[in-house]
C-alpha positions as CSV (number, residue, x, y, z in Angstrom):
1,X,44.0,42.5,96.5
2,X,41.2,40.3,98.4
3,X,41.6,40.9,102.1
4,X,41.0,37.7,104.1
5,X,38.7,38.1,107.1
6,X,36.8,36.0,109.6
7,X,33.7,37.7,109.0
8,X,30.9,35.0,108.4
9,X,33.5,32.1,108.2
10,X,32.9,30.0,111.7
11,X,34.1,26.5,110.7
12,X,37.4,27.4,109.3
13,X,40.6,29.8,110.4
14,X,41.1,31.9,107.1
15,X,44.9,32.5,108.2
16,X,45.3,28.9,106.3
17,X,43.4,29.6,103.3
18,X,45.2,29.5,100.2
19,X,43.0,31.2,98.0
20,X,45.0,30.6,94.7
21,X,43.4,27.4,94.9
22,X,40.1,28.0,92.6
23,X,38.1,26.1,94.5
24,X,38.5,27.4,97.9
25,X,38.6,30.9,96.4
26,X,35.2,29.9,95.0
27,X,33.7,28.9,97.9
28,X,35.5,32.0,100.3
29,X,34.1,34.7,97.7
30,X,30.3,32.9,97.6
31,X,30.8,32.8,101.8
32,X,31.6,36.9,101.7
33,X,28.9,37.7,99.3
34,X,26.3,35.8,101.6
35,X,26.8,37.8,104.7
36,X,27.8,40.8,103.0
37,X,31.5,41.6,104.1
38,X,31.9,43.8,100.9
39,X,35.5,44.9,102.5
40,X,36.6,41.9,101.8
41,X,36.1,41.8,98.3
42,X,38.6,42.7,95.5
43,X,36.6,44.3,92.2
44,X,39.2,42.2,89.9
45,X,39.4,38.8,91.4
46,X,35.3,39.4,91.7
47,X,35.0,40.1,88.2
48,X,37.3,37.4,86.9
49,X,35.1,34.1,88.8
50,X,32.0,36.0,89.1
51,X,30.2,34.0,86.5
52,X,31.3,31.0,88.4
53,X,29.9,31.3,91.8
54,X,27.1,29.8,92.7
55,X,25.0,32.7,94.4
56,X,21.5,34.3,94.0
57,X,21.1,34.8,90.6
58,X,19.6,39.1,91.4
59,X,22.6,39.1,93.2
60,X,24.9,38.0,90.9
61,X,22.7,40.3,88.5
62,X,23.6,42.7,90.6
63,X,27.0,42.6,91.2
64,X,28.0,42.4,87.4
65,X,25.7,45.7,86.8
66,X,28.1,46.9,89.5
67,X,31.5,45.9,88.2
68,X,30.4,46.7,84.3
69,X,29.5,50.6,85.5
70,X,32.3,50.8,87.9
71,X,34.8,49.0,86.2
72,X,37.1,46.4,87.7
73,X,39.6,48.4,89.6
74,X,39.2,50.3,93.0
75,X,39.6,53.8,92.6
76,X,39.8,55.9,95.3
77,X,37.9,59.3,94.7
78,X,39.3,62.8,96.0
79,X,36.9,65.3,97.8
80,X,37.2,67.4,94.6
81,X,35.7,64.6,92.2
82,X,32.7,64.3,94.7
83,X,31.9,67.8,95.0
84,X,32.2,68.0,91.0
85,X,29.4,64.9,90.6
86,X,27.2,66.7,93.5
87,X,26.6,69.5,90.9
C-alpha cells in the first residue's frame, strides 16, 4: 500500500490527497522519487505507472532494473534467508 508522507511535499497537505486520481498519483510518486523518500513507495503501484512518470530517464532505468529483479511485491526477509545468501 503507498504510505502518504509530507516528506518533500511543501505546497500541499497530503492528508487531502486522493491518490486514486491518476494524475495526482502521478505527480505524488515523481515528487517521492525526486527527494528520495523510498518509504513511501509501494513496489506494485510503482510498477503499474512507472513507465508513465516523467523522471530522469537512469532513474527510471533504474528503478525498473529494481522492480524486474525484485519483483513487484514487498517481501519481508527472515534472519535465516540473510544468513543463507551471506554464504
Amino acid at each position: 500500500m503507498l504510505k502518504k508522507s509530507q516528506k518533500g511535499i511543501w505546497e500541499t497537505d497530503v492528508r487531502t490527497l486522493n491518490l486514486s486520481n491518476p494524475k495526482v498519483l502521478k505527480w505524488y510518486l515523481e515528487r517521492k522519487i525526486e527527494v528520495g523518500d523510498w518509504k513511501a513507495m509501494d513496489r506494485a503501484t510503482l510498477s503499474r505507472i512507472l513507465k508513465k512518470l516523467s523522471i530522469d530517464s537512469r532513474v527510471k532505468a533504474l528503478l525498473q532494473d529494481f522492480l524486474h529483479s525484485h519483483g513487484n511485491t514487498h517481501r519481508k526477509s527472515s534472519a535465516h534467508s540473510r544468513r543463507a545468501r551471506k554464504k
